[in-house]
N, C-alpha and C positions, 0 to 999 in steps of 0.2 A: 218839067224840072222844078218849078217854083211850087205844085202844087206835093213833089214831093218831098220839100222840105217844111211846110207851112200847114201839111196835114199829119205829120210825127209828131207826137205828142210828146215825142222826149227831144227832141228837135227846139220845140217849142217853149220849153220848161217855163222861161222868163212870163210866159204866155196863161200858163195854165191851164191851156187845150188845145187839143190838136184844130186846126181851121176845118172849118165847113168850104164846100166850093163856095157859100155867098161870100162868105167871109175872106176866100183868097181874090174872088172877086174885086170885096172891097179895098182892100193891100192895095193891087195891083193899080186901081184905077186912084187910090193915092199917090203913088206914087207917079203914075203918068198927069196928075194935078202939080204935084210938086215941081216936076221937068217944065210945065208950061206956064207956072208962077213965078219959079225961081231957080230955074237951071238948070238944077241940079236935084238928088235924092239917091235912094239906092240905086244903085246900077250891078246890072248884074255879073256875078263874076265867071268866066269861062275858060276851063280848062283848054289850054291849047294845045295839048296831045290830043284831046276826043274832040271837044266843041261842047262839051256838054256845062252842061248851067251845074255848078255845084255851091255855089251860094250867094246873097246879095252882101252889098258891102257901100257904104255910100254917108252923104252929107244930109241932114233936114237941119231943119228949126225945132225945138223941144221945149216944150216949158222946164225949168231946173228951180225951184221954189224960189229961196234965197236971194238965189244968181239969175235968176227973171228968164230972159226967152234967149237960149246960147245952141250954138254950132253945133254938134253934136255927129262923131262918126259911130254909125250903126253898124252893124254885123250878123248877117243869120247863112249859117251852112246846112247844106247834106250832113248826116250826122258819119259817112263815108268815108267825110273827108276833113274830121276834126282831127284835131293834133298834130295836122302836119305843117302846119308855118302857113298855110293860106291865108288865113283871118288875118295875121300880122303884119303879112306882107299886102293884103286888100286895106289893109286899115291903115296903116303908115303911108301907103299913096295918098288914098281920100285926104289924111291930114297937110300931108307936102301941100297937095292941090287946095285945101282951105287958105293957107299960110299964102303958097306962092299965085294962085289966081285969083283968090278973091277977098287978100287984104287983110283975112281974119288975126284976129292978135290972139285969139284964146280957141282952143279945140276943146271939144265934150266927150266925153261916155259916160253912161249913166247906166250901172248896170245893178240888176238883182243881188239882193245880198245872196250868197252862198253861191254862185257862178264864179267858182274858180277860176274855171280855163276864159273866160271872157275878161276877167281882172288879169289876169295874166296879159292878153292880150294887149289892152289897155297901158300896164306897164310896161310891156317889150315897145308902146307909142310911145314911152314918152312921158305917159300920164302919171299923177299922184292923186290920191284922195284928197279931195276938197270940201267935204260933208258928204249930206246928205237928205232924203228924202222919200217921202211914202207914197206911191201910188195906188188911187182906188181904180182896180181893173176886175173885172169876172165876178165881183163879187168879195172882191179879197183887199185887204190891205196887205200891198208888197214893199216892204222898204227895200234902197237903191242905195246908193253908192254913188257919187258923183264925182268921177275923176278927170285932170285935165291937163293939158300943155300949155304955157304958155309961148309965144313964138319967141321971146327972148332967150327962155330955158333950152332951146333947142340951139340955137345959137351959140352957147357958150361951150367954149373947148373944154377937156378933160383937165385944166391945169386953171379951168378961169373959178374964182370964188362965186 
């Protein structure tokens, strides 16, 4: 499942190629680094009609320029099963769970400029643009978008200023 999401290359966009098996390799044993340094990372998300793995969805640590080293909920799907509310609703738990288990006061996304449907996502969390920043990956400068929640914003009712 993981590798077929991580070797589509239109899947990957943010990415700029489709993954190699070493390459899903490398992913995968990141993030089983992450689980044993810090709890947590993407976890993956499974459809409970089938069982089947249709995309990761989860918390890391991210460098974000500016704003130094911040929470950050990630997201990558089956390209199957874009647009139907999964991403939002994997990403808005991940965020609860930052908030409500581990204290965080501020949530991440950092996403590629031109990635509509993942800024969307982002804003159905909650989040707003906070700047920004360029990543050198592949060979490329990509600029990003860095949007975020903070826990108070979330807190406040539709009537509070």
């Amino acid at each position: 499942g993981l590798c077929g999401i991580l070797q589509d290359g239109a899947a990957m966009y943010a990415y700029e190629h489709a993954f190699s098996d070493r390459e899903v390799d490398q992913w995968l044993a990141r993030q089983m680094d992450r689980y044993r340094r810090e709890g947590f990372g993407l976890w993956a998300v499974i459809l409970k009609a089938t069982g089947a793995l249709i995309g990761q969805c989860g918390l890391t640590w991210q460098e974000a320029g500016d704003f130094g080293r911040v929470l950050e909920v990630g997201y990558i799907f089956n390209r199957a099963y874009w647009h139907r509310g999964y991403a939002a609703e994997a990403a808005r738990a991940c965020r609860d769970h930052a908030f409500s288990k581990l204290g965080a006061r501020e949530v991440f996304s950092i996403i590629r400029v031109g990635n509509t449907a993942s800024e969307n996502v982002a804003r159905r969390n909650g989040m707003t643009p906070r700047g920004g920043l360029t990543k050198h990956y592949y060979g490329l400068d990509m600029p990003h978008t860095i949007f975020s929640v903070r826990a108070e914003e979330l807190s406040r009712g539709p009537d509070t200023p």
